[in-house]
C-alpha positions in Angstrom: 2.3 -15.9 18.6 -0.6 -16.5 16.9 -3.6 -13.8 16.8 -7.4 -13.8 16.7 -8.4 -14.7 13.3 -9.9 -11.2 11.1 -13.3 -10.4 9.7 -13.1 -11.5 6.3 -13.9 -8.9 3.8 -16.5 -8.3 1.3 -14.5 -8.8 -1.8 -12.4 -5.9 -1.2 -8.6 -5.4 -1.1 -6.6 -3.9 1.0 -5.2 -4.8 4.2 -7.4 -6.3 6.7 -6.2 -10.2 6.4 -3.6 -10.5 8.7 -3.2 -13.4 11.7 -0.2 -12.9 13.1 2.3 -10.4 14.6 5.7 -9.6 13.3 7.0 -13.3 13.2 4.7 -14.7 10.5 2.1 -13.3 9.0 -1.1 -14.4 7.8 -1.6 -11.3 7.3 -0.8 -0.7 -17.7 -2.0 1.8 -19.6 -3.8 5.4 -18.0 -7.3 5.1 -16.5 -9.8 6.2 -18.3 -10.6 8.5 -16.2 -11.1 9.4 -12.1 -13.1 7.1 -9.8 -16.7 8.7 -9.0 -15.8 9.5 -5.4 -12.6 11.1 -6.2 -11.9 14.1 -6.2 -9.4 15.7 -8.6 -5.9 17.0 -7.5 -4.1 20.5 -8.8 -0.3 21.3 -8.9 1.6 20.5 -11.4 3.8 17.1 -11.6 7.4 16.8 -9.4 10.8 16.1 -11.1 12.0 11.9 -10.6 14.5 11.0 -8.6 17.7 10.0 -10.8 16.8 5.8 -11.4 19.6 3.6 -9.8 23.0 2.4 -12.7 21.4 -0.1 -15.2 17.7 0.6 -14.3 15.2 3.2 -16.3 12.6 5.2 -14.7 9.1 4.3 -15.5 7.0 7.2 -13.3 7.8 9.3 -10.2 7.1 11.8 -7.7 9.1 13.1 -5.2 6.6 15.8 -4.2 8.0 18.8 -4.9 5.8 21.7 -4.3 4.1 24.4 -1.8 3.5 23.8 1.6 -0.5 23.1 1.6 -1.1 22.2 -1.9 -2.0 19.1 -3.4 0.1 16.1 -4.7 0.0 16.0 -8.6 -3.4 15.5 -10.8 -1.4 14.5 -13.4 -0.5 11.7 -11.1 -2.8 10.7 -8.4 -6.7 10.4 -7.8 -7.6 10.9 -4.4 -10.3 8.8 -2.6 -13.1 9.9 -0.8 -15.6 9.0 1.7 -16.4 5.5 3.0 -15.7 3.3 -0.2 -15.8 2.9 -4.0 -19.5 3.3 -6.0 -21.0 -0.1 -5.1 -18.7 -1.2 -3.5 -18.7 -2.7 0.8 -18.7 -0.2 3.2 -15.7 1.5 4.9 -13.2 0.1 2.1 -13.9 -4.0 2.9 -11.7 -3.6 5.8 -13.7 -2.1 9.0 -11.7 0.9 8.7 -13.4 4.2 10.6 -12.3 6.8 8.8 -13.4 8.8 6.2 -11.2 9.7 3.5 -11.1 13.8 1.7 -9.5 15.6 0.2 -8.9 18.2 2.5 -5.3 19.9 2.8 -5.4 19.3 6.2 -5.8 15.6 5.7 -3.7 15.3 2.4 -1.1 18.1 1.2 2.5 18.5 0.4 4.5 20.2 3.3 6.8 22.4 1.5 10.0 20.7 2.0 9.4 18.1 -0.6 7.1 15.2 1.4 3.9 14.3 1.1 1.8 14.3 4.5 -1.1 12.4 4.6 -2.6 12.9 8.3 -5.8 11.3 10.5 -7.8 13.8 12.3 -10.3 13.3 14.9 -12.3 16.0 14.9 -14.8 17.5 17.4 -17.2 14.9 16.8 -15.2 12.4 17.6 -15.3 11.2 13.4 -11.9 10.3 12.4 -10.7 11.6 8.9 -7.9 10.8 6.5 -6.4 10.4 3.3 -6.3 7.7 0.4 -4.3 8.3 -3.2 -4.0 6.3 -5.8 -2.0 6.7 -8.9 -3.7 7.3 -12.0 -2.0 5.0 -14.2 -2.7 1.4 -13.8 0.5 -0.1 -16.1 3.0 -0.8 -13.8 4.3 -4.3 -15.1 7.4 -5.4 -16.5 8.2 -6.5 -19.9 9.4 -9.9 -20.2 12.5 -10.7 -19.3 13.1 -7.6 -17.3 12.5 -6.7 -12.9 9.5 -4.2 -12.1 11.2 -2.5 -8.8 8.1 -0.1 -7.2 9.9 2.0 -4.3 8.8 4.6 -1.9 11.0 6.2 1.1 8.5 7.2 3.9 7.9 7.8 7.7 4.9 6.3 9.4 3.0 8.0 11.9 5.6 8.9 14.9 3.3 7.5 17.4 3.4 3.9 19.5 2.0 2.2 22.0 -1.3 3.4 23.2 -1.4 6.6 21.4 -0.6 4.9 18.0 -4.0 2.1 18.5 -5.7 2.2 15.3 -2.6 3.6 13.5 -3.1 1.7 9.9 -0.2 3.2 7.3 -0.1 1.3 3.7 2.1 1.6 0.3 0.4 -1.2 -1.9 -0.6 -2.1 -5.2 -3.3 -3.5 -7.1 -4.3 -5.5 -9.8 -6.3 -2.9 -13.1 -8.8 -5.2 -13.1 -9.9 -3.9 -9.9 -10.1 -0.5 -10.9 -14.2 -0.3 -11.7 -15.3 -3.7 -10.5 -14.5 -4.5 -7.4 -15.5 -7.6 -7.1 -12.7 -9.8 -9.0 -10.2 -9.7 -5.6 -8.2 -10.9 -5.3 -8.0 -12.9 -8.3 -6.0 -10.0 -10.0 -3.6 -9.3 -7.3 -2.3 -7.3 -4.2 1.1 -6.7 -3.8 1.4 -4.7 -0.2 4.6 -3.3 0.1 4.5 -1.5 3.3 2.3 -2.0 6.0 2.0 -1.7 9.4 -0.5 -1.3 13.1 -0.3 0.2 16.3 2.6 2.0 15.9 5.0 -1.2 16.1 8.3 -1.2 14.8 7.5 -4.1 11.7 7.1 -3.5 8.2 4.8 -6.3 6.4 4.8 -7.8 3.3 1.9 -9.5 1.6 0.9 -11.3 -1.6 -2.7 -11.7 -2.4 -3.7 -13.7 -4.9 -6.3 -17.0 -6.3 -9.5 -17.5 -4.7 -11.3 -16.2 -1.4 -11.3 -17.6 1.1 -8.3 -20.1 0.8 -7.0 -20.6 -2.1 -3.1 -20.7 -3.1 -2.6 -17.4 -1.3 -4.2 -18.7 1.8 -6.7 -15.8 1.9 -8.2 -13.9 3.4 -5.0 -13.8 5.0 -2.5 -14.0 1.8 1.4 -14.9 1.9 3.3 -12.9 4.0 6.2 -11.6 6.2 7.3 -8.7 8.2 10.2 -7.4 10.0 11.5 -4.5 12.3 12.9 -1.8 10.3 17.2 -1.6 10.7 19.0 0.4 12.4 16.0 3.0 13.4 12.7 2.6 14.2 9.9 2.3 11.2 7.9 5.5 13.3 11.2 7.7 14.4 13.1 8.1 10.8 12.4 7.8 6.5 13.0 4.3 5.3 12.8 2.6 1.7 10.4 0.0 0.7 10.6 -2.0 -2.3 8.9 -4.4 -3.8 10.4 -6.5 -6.8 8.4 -8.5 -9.8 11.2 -10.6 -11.6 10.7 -11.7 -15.0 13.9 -12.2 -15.9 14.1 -16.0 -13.5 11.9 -19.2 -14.4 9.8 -19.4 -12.1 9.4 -16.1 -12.4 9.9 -14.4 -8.1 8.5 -11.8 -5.9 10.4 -9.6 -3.8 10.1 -7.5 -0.7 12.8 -5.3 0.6 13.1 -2.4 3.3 16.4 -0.3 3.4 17.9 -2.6 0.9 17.6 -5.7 3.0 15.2 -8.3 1.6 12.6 -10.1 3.7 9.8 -11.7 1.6 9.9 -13.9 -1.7 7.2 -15.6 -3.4 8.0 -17.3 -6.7 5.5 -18.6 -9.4 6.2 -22.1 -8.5 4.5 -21.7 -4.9 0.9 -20.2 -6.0 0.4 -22.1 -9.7 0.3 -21.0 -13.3 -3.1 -20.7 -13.4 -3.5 -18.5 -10.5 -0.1 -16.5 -11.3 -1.5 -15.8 -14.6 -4.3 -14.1 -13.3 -2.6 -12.0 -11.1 0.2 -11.3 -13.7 -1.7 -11.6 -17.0 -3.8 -8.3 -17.3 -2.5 -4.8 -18.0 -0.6 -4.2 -14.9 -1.1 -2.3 -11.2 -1.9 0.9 -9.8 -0.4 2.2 -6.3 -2.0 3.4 -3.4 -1.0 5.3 -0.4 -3.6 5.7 2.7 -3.6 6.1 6.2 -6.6 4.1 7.8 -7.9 4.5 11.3 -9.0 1.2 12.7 -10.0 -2.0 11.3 -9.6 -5.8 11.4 -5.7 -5.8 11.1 -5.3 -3.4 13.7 -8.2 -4.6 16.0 -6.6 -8.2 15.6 -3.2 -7.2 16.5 -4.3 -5.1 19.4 -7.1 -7.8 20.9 -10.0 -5.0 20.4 -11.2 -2.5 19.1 -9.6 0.4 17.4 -8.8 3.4 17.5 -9.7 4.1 21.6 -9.9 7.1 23.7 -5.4 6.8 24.6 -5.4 7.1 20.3 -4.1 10.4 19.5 -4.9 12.6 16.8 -2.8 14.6 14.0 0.0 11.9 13.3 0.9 11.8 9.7 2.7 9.5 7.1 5.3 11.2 5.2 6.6 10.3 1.8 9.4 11.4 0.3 9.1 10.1 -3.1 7.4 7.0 -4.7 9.0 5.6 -7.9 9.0 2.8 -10.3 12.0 1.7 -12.4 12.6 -1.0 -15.0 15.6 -3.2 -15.3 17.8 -2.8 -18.2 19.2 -6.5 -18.4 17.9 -9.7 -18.4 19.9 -11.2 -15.7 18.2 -11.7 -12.6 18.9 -13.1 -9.2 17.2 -15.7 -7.3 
């Protein structure tokens, strides 16, 4: 069922391209250093999870750590206020909140999760959370799979409390980083996103020119899915996302719990545009909770969050990781 088209954004990733509803959507090195908004975390870094048989870990956290504190500095930046330095307002994406770094909005819950949670406050302002991992290398050497995972609850809330609920694992392109005008040329790979509190997962590739271009912005190529066996809301799933090097063309992946959903290959976006998107240092990831915003407002028919919303939900992840594949046999 198609859905009221979104505002385009100002040049600025992130998730606010989406047209449909669960059966099609339209939906590196270190940094040198943390973005001007940011503000620094402190605890020291978490121990990886073990990577899977004939993969090597790249980087991890599992979020290890005292209830309260903050995820690792050595390995996240978080984001604060409306947007980047120069950049369109409220992140591109007509998102309400405002990020900080507040424990109560971002902090590790003692039993090994990371909790990001929007608050509405006396006010009525919504706040939230946004990290982003400091390195921006995640790209895999020729000839080998990049597999990016993270194992996370959304916000246990649906229906007319969850309106406005916006929950994201993505990555983008280093270029970015700094810029912020060269989306999505560089590429967006969203991993996990979802609205409203509905049972999907969605999977999007960004890409070329805006708007239109071989990735169909501002929409970009996409898919989603329920979540098996529970819902998405009620229990931790996985969500992966897979860069193939090892194929000609060279393939996309999107998976939740193990089961894949999404492929796009080279073939289907260009050379010219995949080398942009591929051809640079690599990616950084990101983790936020919006509150509001053209992907949810479009799903929902109007504006969102509204006064059934409630406030206090929280993502929780369990661990993001990245792994490299040891072999240069890859499936199709």
């Amino acid at each position: 069922m198609p859905y009221p088209p979104l505002r385009r954004r100002s040049r600025m990733p992130r998730k606010a391209r989406r047209r449909t509803l669960v059966t099609a959507v339209c939906t590196a090195v270190l940094t040198t250093g943390p973005l001007t908004t940011g503000a620094l975390l402190t605890t020291a870094a978490s121990s990886p999870p073990p990577p899977p048989p004939g993969w090597s870990l790249v980087w991890s956290d599992d979020f290890d750590g005292a209830a309260g504190s903050p995820p690792s500095p050595q390995n996240w930046i978080i984001d604060t206020g409306h947007g980047y330095p120069g950049g369109p307002p409220n992140w591109g994406t007509g998102e309400i909140q405002r990020y900080t770094a507040d424990p109560a909005n971002v902090s590790l819950d003692g039993t090994g999760n990371l909790k990001i949670t929007a608050i509405k406050g006396a006010s009525g302002e919504w706040t939230s959370s946004r990290i982003e991992t400091r390195r921006t290398d995640f790209k895999p050497a020729e000839g080998r799979v990049l597999r990016i995972e993270g194992r996370l609850q959304m916000p246990n809330v649906t229906e007319a409390e969850a309106l406005g609920y916006w929950p994201a694992f993505w990555a983008l392109g280093s270029p970015y980083r700094g810029d912020y005008q060269n989306w999505p040329s560089i590429g967006e790979f969203d991993i996990m996103e979802n609205v409203n509190g509905i049972n999907s997962v969605w999977g999007v590739l960004h890409c070329g020119t805006n708007p239109g271009g071989p990735c169909n912005e501002t929409s970009g190529i996409g898919a989603s899915r329920a979540c098996p066996g529970s819902a998405c809301q009620s229990a931790m799933h996985t969500y992966r996302f897979e860069w193939d090097r090892s194929v000609s063309p060279n393939r996309l992946r999107w998976y939740v719990d193990g089961e894949q959903y999404h492929r796009v290959g080279e073939d289907r976006i260009g050379a010219a545009a995949w080398n942009d998107m591929t051809g640079h240092g690599g990616y950084f990831l990101l983790l936020n909770l919006a509150m509001g915003g053209a992907f949810p407002n479009g799903v929902a028919g109007h504006a969102t969050p509204t006064a059934t919303t409630v406030s206090g939900r929280s993502m929780l992840v369990d661990h993001v990781a990245v792994w490299q594949s040891g072999a240069t046999a890859g499936r199709r």
